[in-house]
C-alpha positions in Angstrom: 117.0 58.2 116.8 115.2 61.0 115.1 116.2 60.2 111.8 114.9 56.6 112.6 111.5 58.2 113.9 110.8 60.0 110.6 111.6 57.0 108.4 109.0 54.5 111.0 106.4 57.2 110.9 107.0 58.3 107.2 107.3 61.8 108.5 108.1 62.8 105.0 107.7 66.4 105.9 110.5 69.0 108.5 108.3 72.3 108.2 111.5 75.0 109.2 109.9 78.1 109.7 112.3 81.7 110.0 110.9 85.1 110.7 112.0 88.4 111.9 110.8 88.7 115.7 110.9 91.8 118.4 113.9 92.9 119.5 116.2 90.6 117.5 118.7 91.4 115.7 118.1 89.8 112.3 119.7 90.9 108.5 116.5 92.1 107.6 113.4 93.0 109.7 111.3 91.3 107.0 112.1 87.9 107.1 109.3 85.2 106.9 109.7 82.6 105.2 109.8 78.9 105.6 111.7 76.1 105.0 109.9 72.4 103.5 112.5 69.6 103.3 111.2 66.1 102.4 112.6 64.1 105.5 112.3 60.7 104.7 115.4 59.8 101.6 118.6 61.3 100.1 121.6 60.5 101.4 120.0 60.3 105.2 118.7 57.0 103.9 121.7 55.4 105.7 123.0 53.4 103.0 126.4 53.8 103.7 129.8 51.7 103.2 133.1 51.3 103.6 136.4 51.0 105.3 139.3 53.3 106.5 140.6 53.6 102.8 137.1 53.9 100.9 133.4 54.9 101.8 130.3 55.5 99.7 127.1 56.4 100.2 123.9 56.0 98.0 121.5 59.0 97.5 117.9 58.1 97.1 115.7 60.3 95.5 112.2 59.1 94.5 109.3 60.5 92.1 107.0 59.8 95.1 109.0 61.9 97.6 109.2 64.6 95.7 106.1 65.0 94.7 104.5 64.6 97.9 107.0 67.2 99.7 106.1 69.5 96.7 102.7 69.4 97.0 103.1 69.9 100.7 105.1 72.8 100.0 102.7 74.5 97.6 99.6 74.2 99.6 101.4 75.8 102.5 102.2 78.6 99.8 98.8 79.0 99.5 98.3 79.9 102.6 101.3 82.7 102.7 102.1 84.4 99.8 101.8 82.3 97.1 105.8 81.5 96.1 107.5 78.4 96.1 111.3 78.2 95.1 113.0 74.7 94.3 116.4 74.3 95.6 118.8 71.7 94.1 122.0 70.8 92.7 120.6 70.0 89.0 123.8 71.3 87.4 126.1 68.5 89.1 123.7 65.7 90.3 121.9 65.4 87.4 119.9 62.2 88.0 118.5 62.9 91.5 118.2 66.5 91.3 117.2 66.2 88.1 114.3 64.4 88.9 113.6 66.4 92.3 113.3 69.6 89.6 111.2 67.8 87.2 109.0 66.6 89.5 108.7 70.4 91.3 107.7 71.5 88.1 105.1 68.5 87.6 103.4 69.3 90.8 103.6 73.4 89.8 100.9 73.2 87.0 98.7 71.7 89.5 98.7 75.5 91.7 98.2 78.6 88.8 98.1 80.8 91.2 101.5 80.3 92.9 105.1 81.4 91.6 107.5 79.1 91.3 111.3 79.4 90.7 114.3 77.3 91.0 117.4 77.7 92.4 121.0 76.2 92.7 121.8 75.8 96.3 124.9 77.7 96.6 123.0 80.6 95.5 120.1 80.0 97.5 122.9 80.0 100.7 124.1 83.2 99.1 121.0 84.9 99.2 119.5 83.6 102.5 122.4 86.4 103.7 121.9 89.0 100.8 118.1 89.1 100.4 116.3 86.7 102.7 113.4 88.9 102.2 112.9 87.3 98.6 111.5 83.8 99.8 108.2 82.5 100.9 108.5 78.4 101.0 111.6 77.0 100.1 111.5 73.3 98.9 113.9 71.4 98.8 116.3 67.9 99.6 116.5 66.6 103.2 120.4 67.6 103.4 120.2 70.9 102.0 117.2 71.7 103.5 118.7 70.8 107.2 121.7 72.5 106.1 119.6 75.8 104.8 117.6 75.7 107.6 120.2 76.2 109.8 121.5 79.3 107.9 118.0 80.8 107.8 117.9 80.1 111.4 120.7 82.2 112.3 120.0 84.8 109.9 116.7 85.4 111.3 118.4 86.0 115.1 119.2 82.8 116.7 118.9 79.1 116.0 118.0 79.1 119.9 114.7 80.8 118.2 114.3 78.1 115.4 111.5 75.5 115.9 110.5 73.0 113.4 108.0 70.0 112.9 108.2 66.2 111.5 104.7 65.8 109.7 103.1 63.1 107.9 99.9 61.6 107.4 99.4 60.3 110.4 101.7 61.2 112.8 104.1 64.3 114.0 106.8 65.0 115.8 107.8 68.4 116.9 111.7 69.5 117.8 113.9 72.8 118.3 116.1 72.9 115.1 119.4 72.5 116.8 118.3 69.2 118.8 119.2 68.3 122.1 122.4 70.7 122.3 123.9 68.1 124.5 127.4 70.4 124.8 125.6 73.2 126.8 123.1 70.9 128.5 122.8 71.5 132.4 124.5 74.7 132.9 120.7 76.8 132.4 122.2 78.6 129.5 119.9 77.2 126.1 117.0 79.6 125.0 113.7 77.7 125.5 112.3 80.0 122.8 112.9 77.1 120.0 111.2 74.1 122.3 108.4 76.7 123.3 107.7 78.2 119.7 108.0 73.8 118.8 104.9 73.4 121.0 102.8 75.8 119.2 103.9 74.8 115.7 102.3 71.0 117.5 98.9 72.8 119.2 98.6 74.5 115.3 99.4 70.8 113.4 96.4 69.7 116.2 94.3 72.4 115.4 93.9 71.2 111.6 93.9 67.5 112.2 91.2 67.5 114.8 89.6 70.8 113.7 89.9 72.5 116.9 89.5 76.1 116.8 90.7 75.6 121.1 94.6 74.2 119.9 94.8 76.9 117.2 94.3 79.7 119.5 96.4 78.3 122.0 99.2 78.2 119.3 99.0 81.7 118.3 98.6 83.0 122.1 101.9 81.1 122.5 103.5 83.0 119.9 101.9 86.2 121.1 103.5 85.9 124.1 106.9 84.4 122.9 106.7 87.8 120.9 105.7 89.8 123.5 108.8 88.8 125.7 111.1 89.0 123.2 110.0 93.5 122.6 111.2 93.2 126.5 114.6 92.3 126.3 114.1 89.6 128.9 116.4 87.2 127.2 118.8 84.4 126.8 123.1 85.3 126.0 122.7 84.2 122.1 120.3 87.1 122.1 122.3 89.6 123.9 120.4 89.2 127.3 121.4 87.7 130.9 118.5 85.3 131.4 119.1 81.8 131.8 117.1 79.2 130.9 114.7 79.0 133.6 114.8 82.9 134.0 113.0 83.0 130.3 110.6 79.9 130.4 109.2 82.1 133.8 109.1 85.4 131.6 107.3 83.8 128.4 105.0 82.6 130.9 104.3 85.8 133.1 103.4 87.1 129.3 101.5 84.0 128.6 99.3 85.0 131.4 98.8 88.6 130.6 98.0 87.5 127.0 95.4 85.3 128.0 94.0 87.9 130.4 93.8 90.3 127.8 
């Protein structure tokens, strides 16, 4: 369903964000960086065939994908610390990642003032565990970005931390990164941290599209508080804690209030 949701609404852009956060064990306590996957082609086009002997699939990578989830990526660069590193497959996929690379570049000599660098993805796999530290915005494919995003997730502390957002012109929609976890569903174990974090990544996208200063401090006194329960301890298993679910939406909150009071 969401994969048909992003192609209706042409939410070209999954915004992936990772960053070290109080209390969590992470491989580095200096983590921030965020992930920009176009979300709308490649081989989640669905253009798929086959039988029990033979199947195929067709990747689909257009100029005007690229270019728009590039240009996406830089200006959020802008904005943090002025890097943007391509990740591809140029040396085996020629074609399509040839012209996901060319058109990075392109859109590069558009923003001076922001380093760009490419990278094959295995390596960029291997150095999301070596030195995460080294990225900023990451752009890249919708399969290797929900693949790498995933990785940066956990390397950061948790994927039950991970939010993410499906942007486009128009429209948004705003998920945890590991979905609907329908194998632990009911049994009050999930950390709500990724759905609660996904809210104010929403009240921020609202902030800029209406210009309203209100949703944008809403969205960083959620994280403020998300933060501030997290330096407790007060936490799900995956993090090391006892909480269940409802145990931790009720502790965010009690620090939701004391942010708001302060």
């Amino acid at each position: 369903m969401i994969i048909h949701l992003r192609q209706l609404l042409d939410l070209y852009a999954n915004i992936r964000p990772a960053k070290s956060l109080p209390n969590v064990p992470s491989l580095s306590p200096l983590i921030d960086l965020v992930i920009v996957r176009e979300n709308t082609e490649d081989l989640y086009s669905g253009l798929e065939d086959g039988d029990d002997e033979r199947a195929t699939a067709i990747r689909v990578i257009t100029r005007k994908a690229c270019a728009r989830i590039a240009k996406y990526a830089f200006e959020l660069a802008e904005e943090r610390r002025n890097a943007v590193t391509a990740v591809h497959k140029v040396n085996v996929m020629k074609k399509t990642d040839g012209l996901f690379l060319s058109t990075c570049k392109d859109v590069a000599r558009n923003y001076p003032a922001v380093s760009f660098s490419d990278m094959l993805v295995d390596a960029a796999a291997m150095n999301l565990i070596r030195n995460p530290q080294q990225f900023d915005v990451i752009v890249t494919t919708n399969m290797f970005g929900d693949i790498l995003s995933d990785e940066a997730a956990q390397v950061a502390g948790s994927l039950g931390l991970a939010a993410s957002a499906n942007i486009g012109e128009d429209y948004a929609i705003f998920e945890p990164v590991h979905g609907c976890a329908p194998d632990i569903a009911g049994t009050d174990t999930a950390n709500p941290t990724s759905l609660i974090l996904s809210a104010s990544m929403m009240l921020s996208w609202l902030g800029k599209q209406k210009r309203d200063n209100k949703a944008t401090l809403a969205s960083r006194t959620i994280q403020r508080a998300v933060e501030a329960c997290l330096a407790t301890g007060k936490v799900t298993s995956d993090l090391g804690g006892k909480l269940g679910t409802r145990e931790m939406g009720k502790a965010i909150k009690a620090q939701l209030t004391q942010v708001i009071a302060e």
